[in-house]
MITIBA-591221 format. One record per atom (N, C-alpha, C, O, CB): residue in one letter; x, y, z. Coordinates in steps of 0.1 Angstrom, whole numbers, plus 5000, padded with zeros to 4 digits. Glycine has a CB too. Example, Ala and Ser with C-alpha at 12.3 -4.5 7.8 and 13.67 -1.06 7.14 Angstrom:
A513249435078A512349555078A513249675078A514249675085A511349555090S512849785071S513749895071S512950005079S513450115080S514149945057
//
This chain:
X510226387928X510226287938X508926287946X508426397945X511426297948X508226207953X507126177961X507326237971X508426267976X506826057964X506026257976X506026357990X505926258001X506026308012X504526467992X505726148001X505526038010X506526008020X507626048018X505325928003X506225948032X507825968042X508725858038X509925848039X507625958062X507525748031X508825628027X509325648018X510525618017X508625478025X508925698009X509725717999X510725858001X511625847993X508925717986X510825988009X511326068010X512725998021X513726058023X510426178013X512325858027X513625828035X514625748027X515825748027X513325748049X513825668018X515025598004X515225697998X516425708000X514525477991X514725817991X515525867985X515626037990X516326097982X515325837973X515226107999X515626228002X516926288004X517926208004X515126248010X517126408007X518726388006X519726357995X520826407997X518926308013X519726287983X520226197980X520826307964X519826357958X519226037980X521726327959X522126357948X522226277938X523126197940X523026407949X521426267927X521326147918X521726197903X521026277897X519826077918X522626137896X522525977899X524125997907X524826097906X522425847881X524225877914X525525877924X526625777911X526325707901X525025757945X527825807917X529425827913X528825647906X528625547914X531125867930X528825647898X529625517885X528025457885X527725337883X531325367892X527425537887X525625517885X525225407898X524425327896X525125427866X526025417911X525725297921X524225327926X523725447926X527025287936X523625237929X522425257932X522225297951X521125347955X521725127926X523325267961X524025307969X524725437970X525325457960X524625227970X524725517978X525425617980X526825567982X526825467990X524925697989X527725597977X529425567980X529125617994X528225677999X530925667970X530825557998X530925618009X532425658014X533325578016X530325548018X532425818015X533225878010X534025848026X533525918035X532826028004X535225758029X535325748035X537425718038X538325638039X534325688036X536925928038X538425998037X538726088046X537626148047X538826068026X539726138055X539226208069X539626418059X539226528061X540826138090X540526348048X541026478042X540826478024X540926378017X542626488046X540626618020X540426618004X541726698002X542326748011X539026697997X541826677989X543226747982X542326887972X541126887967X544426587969X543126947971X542627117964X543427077952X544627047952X543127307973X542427097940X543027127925X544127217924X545227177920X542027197916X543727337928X544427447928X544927547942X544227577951X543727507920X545827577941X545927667953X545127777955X545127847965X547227727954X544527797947X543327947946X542127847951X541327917958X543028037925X541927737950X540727647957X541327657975X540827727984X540727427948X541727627974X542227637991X542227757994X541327758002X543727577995X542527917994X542128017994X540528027991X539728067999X542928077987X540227997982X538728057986X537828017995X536928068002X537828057976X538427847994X537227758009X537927818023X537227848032X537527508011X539427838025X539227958036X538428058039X537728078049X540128028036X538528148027X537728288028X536228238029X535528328034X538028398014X535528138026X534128088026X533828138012X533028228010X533128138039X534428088004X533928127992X533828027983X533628047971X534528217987X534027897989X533727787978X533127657987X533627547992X535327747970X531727717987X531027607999X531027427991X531327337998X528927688002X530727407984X530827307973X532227237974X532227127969X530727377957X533027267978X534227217984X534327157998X533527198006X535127317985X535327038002X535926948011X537426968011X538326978003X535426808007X537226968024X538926968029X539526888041X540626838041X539427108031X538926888050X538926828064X537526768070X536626848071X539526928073X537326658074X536426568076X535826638092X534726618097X537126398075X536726698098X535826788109X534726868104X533626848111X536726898117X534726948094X534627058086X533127008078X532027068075X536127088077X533426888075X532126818063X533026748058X534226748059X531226918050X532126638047X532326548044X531326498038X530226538041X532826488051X531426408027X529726388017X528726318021X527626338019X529726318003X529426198029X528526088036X528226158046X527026128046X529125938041X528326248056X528026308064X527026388061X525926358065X528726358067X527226458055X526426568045X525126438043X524326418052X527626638025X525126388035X524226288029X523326308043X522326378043X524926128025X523826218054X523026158063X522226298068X521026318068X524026068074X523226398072X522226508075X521226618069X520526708074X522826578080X521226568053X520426598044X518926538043X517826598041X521026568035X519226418044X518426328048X517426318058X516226288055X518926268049X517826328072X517126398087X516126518082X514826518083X518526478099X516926618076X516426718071X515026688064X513826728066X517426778064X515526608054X513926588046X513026508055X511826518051X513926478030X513226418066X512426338071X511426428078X510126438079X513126248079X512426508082X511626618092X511026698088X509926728094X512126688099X511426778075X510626888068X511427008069X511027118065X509226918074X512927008075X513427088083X514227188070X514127148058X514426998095X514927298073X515927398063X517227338062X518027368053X516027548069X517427248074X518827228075X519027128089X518427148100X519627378075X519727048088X520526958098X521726898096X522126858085X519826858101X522726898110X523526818113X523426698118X522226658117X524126858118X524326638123X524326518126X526126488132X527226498127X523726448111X525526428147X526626458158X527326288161X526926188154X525826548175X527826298167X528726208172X527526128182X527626008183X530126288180X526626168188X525826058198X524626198200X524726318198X526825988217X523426108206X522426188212X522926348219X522826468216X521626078224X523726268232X524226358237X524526468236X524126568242X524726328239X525726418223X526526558216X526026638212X526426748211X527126548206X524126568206X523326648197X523126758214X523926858218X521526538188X522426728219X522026798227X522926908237X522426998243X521326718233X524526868237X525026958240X525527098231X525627208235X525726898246X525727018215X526027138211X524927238208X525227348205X526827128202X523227208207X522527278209X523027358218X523827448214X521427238212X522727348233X522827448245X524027508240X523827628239X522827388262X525227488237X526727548235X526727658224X527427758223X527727438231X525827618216X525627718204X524827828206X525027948203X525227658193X523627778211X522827918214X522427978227X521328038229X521827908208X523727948238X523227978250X525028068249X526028068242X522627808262X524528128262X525928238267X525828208281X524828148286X525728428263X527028258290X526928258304X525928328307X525728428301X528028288310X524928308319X524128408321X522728348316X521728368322X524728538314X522828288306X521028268298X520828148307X521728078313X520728218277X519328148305X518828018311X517527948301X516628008294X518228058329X518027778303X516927758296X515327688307X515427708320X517427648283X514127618301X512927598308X512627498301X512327488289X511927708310X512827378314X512827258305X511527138309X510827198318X514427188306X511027028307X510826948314X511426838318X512126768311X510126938313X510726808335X511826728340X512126618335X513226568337X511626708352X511026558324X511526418321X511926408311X511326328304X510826318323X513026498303X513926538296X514826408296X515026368307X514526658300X515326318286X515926228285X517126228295X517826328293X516126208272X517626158305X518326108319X520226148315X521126168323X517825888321X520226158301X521726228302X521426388294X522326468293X523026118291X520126408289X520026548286X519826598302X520426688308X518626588273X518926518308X518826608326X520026628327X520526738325X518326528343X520926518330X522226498335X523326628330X524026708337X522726348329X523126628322X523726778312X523726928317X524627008318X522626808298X522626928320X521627058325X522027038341X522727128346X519527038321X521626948349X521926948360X523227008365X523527098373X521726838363X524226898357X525926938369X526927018355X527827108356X527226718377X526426948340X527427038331X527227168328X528027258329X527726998319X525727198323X525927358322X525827448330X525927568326X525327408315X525727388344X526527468355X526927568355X526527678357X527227438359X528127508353X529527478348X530227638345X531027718350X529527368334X529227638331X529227728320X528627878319X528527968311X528727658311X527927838338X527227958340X525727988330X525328088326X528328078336X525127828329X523827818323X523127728333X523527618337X523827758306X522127778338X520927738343X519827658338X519227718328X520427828347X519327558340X518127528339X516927508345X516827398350X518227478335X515927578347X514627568355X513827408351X513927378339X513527728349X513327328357X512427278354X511327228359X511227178370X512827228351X510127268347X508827248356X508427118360X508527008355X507827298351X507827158370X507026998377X505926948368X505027008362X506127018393X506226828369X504626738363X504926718352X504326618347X503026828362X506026778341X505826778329X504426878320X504126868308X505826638327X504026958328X502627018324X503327138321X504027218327X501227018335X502827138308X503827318302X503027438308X503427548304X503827368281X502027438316X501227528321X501927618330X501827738331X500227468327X502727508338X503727558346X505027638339X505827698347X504227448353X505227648328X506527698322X506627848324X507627928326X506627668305X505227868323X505328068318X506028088332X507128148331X503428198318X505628048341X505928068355X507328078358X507728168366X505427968363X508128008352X509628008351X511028068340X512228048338X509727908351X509728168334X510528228321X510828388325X509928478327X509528208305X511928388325X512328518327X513228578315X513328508305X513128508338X513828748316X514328818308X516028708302X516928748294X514528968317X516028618307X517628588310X517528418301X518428338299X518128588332X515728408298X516028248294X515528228280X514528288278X515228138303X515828168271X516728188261X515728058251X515228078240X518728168266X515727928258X515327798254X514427738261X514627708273X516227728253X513027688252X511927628259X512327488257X512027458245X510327658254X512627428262X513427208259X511727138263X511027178272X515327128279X511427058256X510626958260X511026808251X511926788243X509127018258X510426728255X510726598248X509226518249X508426498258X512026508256X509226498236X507726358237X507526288228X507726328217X506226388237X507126158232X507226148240X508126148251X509326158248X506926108239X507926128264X509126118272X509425998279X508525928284X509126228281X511125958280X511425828285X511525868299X512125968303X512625748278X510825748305X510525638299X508725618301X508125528295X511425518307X508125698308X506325708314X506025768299X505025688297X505725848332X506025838287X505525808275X504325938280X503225918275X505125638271X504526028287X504226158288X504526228271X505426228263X505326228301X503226298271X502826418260X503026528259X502426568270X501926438257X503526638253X503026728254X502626818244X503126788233X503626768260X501726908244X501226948230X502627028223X503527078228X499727078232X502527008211X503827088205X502927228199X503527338200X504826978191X502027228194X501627368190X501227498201X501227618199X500427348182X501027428213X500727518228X502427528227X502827648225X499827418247X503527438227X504927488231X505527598223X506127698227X505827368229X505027568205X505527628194X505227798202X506127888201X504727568178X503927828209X502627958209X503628028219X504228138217X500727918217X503827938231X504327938242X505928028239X506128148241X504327788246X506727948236X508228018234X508028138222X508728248223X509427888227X507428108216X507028258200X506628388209X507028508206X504928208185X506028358221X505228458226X506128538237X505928658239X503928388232X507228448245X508528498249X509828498243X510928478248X508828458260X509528518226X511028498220X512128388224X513328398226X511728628223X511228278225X512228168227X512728128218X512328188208X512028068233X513828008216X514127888206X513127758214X513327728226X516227858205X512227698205X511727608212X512427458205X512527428193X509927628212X513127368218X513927228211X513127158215X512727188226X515427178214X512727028209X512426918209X512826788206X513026738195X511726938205X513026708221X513726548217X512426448208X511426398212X514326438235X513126448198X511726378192X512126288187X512026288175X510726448182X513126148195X513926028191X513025918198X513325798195X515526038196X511825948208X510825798208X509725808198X509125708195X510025778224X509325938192X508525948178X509225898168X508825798163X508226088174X510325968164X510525968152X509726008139X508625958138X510925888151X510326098127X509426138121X508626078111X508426128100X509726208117X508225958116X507125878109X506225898117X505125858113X507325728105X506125938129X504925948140X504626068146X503726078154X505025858151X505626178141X505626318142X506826388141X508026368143X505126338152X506026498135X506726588127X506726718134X505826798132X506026588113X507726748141X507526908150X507326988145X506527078148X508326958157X508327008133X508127148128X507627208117X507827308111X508927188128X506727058118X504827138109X504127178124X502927188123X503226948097X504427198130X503827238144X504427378149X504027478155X504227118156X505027358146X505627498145X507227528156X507527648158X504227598151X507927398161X508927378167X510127408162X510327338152X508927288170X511127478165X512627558156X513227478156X513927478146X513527678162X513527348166X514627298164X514227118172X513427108182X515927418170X514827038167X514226898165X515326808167X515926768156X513426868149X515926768177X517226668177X516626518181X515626478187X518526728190X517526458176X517326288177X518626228184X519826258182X517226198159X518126128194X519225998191X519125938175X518025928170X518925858202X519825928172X519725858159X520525748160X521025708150X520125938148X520725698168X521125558177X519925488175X519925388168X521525578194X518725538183X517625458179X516925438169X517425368160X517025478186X515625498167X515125448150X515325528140X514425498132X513625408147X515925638136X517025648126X517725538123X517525478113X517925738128X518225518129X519625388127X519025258124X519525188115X520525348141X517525228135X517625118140X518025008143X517224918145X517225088138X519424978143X519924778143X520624808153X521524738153X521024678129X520724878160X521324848176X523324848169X524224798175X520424628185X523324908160X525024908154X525624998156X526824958155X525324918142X525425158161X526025268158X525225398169X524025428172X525725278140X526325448172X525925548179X525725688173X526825718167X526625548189X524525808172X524825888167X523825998170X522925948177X525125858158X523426148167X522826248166X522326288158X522626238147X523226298168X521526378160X521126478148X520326558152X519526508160X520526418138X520026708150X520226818150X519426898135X520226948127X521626828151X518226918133X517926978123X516527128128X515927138138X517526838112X516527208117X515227288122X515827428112X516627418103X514827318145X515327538118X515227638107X517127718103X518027728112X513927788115X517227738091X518527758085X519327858097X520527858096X518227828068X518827928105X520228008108X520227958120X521028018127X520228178108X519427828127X519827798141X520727688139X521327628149X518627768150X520827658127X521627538124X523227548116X524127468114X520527468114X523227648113X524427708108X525127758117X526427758116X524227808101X524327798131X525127868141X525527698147X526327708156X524227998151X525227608146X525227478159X526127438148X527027378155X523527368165X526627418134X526927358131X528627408128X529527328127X525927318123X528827568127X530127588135X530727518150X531627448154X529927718137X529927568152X530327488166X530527368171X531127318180X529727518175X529727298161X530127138162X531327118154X532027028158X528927028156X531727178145X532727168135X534527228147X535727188147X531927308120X533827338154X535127378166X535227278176X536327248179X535027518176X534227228181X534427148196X534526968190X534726878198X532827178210X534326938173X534426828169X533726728176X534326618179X535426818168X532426748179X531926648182X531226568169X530126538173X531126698193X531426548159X530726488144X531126378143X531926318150X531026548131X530326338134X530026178132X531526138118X532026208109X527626148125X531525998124X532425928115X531625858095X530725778094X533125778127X532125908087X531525808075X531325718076X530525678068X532025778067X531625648085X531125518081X530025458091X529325358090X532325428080X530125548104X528825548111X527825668101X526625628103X529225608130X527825748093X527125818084X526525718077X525325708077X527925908075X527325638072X527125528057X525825458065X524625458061X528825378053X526425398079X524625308082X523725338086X522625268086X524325228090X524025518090X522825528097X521425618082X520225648082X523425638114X522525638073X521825658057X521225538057X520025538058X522825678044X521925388054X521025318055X520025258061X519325168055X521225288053X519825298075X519125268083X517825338081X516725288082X519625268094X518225458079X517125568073X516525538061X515625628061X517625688070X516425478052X516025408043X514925308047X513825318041X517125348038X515125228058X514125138063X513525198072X512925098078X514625028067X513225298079X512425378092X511125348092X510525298101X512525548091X510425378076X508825388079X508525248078X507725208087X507825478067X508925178072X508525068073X508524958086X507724868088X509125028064X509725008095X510124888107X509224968120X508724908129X512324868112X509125148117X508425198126X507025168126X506625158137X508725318127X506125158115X504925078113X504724938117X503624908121X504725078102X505824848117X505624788121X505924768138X505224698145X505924728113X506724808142X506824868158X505424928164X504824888174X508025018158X505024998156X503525098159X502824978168X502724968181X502325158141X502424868156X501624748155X501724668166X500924628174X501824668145X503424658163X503324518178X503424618194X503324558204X505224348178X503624718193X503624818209X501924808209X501424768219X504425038207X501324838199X500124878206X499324738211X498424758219X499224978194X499724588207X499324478205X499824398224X499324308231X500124418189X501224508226X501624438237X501524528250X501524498262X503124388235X501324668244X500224758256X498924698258X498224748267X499924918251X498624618250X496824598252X496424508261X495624548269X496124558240X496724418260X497324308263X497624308280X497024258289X498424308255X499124368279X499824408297X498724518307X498824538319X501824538296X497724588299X496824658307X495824598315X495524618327X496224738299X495124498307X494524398316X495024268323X494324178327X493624368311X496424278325X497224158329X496724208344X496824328348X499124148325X496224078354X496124098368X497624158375X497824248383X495723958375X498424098368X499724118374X500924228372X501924258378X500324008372X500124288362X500924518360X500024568367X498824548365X500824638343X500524648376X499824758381X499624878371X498724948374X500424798393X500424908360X499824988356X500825018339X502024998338X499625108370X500025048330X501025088317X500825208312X499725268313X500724988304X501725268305X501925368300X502725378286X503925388282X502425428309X501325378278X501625388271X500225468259X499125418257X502425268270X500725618252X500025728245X499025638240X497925678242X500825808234X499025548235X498625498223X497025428232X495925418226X500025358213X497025388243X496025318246X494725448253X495425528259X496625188256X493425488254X492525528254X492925588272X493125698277X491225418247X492925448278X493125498294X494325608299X494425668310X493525368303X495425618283X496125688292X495725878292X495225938283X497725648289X496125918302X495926078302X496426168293X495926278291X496226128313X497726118285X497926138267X497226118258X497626158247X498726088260X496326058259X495725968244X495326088233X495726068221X493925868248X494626218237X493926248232X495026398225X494626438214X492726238240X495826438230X496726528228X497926428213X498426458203X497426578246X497826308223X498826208209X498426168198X499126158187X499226068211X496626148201X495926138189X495926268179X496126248168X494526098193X495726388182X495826578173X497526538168X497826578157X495626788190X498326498173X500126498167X500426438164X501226478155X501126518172X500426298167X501326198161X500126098153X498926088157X502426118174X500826008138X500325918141X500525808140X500125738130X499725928139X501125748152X501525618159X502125658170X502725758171X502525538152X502025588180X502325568195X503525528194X504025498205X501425478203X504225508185X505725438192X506125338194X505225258192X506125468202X507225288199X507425168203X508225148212X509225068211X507725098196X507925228222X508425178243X506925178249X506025258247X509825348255X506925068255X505925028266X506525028278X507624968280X505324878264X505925118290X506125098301X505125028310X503925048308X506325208305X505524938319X504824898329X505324898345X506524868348X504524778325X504224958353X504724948366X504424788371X503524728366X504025058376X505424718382X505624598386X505024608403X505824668411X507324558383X504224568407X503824628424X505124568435X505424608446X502024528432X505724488427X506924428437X508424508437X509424468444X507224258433X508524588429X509724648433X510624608428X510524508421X510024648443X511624648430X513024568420X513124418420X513224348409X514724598428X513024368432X513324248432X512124118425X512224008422X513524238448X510524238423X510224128409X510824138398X511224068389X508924118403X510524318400X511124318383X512424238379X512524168368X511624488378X513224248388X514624098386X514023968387X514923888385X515824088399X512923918391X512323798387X511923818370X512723768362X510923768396X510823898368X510423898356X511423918346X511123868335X509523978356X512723998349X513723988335X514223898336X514523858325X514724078332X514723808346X515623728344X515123568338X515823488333X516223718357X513223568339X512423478331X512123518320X511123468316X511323448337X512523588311X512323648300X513223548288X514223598284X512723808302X512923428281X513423388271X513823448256X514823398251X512923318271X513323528250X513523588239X513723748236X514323808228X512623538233X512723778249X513323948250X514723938260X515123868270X511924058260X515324048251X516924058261X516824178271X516124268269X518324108251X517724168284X517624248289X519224378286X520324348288X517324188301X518624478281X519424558274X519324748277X518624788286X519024508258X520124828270X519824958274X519324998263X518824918255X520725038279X519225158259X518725158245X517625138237X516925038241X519125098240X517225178229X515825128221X516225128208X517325128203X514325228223X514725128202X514925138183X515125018177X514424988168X516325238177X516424928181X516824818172X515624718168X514424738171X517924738179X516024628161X515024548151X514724438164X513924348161X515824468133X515224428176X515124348185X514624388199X515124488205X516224298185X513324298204X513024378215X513524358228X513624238232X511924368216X513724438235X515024468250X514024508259X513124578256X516424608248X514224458274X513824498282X515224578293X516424548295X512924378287X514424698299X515724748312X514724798325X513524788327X516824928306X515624848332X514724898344X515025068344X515525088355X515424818361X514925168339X514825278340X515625328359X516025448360X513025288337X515725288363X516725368376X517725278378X518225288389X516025398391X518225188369X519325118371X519725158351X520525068348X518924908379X519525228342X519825308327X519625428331X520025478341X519025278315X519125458323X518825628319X518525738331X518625858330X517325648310X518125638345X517925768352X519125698364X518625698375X515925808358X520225658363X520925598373X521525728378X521925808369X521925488367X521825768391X522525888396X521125958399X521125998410X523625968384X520625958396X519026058400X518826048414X519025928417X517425998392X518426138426X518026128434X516926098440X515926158434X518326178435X516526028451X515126008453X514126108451X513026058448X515025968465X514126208451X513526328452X513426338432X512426328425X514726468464X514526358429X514126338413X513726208401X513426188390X515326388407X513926128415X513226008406X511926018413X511525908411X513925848406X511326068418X509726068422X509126208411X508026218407X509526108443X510126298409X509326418404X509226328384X508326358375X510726618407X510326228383X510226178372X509326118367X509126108355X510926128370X508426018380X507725918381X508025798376X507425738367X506825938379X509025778381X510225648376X510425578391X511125648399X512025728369X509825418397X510125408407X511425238404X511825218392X508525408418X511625168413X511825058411X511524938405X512224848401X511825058418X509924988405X509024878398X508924888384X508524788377X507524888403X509425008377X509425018362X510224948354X511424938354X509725138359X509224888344X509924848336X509824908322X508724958318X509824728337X511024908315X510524968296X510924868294X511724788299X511225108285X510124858282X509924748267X510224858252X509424928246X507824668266X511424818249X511624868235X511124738227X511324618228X513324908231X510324808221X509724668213X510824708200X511424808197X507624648208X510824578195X510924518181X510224488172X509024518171X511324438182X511124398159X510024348148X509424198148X508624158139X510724358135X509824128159X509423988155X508123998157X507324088159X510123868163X507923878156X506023798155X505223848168X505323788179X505823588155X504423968165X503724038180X503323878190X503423878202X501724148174X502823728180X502223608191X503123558199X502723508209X501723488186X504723568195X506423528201X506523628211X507323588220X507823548189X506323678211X506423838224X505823848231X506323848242X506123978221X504423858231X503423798240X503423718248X503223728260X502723768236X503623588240X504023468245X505123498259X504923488271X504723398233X506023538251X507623558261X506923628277X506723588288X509223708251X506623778271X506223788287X505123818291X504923908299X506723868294X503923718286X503123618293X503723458303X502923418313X502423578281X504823398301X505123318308X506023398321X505923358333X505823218299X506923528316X507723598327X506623608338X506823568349X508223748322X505523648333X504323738343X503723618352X502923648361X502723828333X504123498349X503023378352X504523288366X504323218375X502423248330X505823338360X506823318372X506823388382X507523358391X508023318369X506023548383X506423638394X505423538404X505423568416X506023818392
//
């Protein structure tokens, strides 16, 4: 098979030739298997017949498939694949954290992974430190005998903040950390963590894994024994994905390099553009030269993605002019899909945040994100070029 990422997302993962020669993966979409023999059910107890199915908590093939798959995108030894972003990210911390450990994160850690860390692992008697600025410089400073996990995310939603991943990989190696990375506004057509040297790599896979805005889901992949341990535990607290959310988001993975290339194109076409608009105060987004990522995004990834941020000088109440003039972009939550959505970042992802943590986020009123899409970069433009021309 080809080493290439489009062709490792049509066919990686994939056991060929599939059941009655379909050119589709079936989709095994049974919550329970039956045992040949009663000596088969005895040994998949004792763990002695891994090649075996029995309960859809446990595994399942379309499941299996899809997290096979992640796996090759990424380069990874092994991945699961959870019930939602979320899940991904809680049963990380659940699996390799104990009462007592703490992890060292940054603050602009996706708005329900903060949320997580903030009031649930509490809870559990897990702490999280996080440094200011998003600048990992600050991290050493907060790592003690007791913390366990270096968390970062990049980019990060919704300001499209960088951070180097080979300083992180140096960084946690050098205090025996697990270093995780949310790498679901990249995706691995625009970087690859753990040729960088990152242990462990979770996604929404809601967004462009999936892409069509259909299905909610996770994923969880990086080196064989951190994943074995997360994937018991997702298997006890059942947080796993259904077949037939498996089935689309296999096929959605199929189409990644291609819709994310073209995403690359029209983000960088409609950052270019909103930077010299009189009427943004300001954009953020890796991909353009002015921003203070450019040059760390240029060494890691390559493509910038597809969320555009822009600040609005008027405050909520333009940004509710400008969305509500918006004809063809929708106003929506979420990213990734084949359709481009506009939201306001402190009314989504950072809702509940306090003033004090939405300043350390740099997320004010005036923000807006743009998940771009695939239509015609001149149709997009167009659209909010007339929004910008009603404020």
């Amino acid at each position: 098979m080809g080493k290439e990422l489009s062709t490792i997302a049509i066919h990686g993962g994939e056991e060929e030739p599939h059941a009655l020669n379909s050119i589709a993966p079936p989709i095994f979409q049974t919550a329970v298997h039956s045992m040949r023999r009663f000596d088969d059910l005895r040994r998949y107890a004792r763990g002695q017949a891994p090649e075996l199915y029995l309960y859809a908590r446990s595994a399942n093939p379309t499941v299996d498939l899809a997290a096979r798959k992640v796996a090759a995108l990424e380069g990874a030894e092994a991945a699961v694949v959870t019930a939602s972003g979320t899940a991904a990210a809680f049963v990380i911390a659940i699996a390799l954290l104990e009462t007592g450990d703490e992890i060292v994160a940054m603050h602009s850690v996706y708005g329900g992974t903060y949320r997580m860390m903030r009031d649930i692992l509490p809870r559990l008697g897990i702490k999280t430190h996080f440094f200011e600025g998003d600048e990992l410089e600050r991290a050493p400073g907060l790592i003690n005998s007791r913390t366990r996990i270096l968390w970062v995310e990049s980019p990060t939603n919704p300001l499209n903040r960088v951070v180097d991943l080979e300083q992180t990989a140096h960084l946690a190696r050098k205090h025996g950390l697990v270093s995780v990375i949310d790498n679901t506004f990249a995706s691995p057509v625009n970087q690859r963590p753990i040729e960088r040297g990152i242990d462990i790599v979770m996604h929404s896979a809601t967004k462009y894994l999936s892409g069509h805005s259909d299905l909610v889901a996770g994923a969880v992949c990086g080196r064989a024994d951190l994943i074995e341990r997360i994937a018991k535990v997702l298997a006890a607290t059942g947080g796993v994905l259904s077949p037939a959310a498996a089935a689309l988001l296999v096929r959605g993975i199929k189409t990644l390099d291609v819709r994310v290339q073209r995403v690359n194109s029209n983000s960088m076409r409609l950052a270019t553009a909103l930077a010299s608009h009189p009427k943004v105060a300001q954009v953020h987004y890796a991909g353009l030269a002015s921003s203070p990522y450019h040059g760390v995004a240029r060494r890691q990834m390559t493509g910038f993605g597809g969320v555009v941020t822009i600040e609005l000088p008027g405050g909520e109440a333009q940004v509710e002019r400008f969305c509500d003039s918006l004809k063809l972009i929708k106003i929506a939550t979420s990213l990734g899909g084949t359709e481009t959505i506009v939201t306001s970042p402190v009314l989504t992802s950072h809702t509940g945040y306090s003033e004090a943590e939405l300043a350390a986020s740099g997320v004010s009123p005036g923000t807006v994100r743009f998940s771009v899409g695939l239509e015609a970069s001149e149709d997009l433009l167009a659209d909010v070029e007339q929004a910008l021309e009603a404020l």
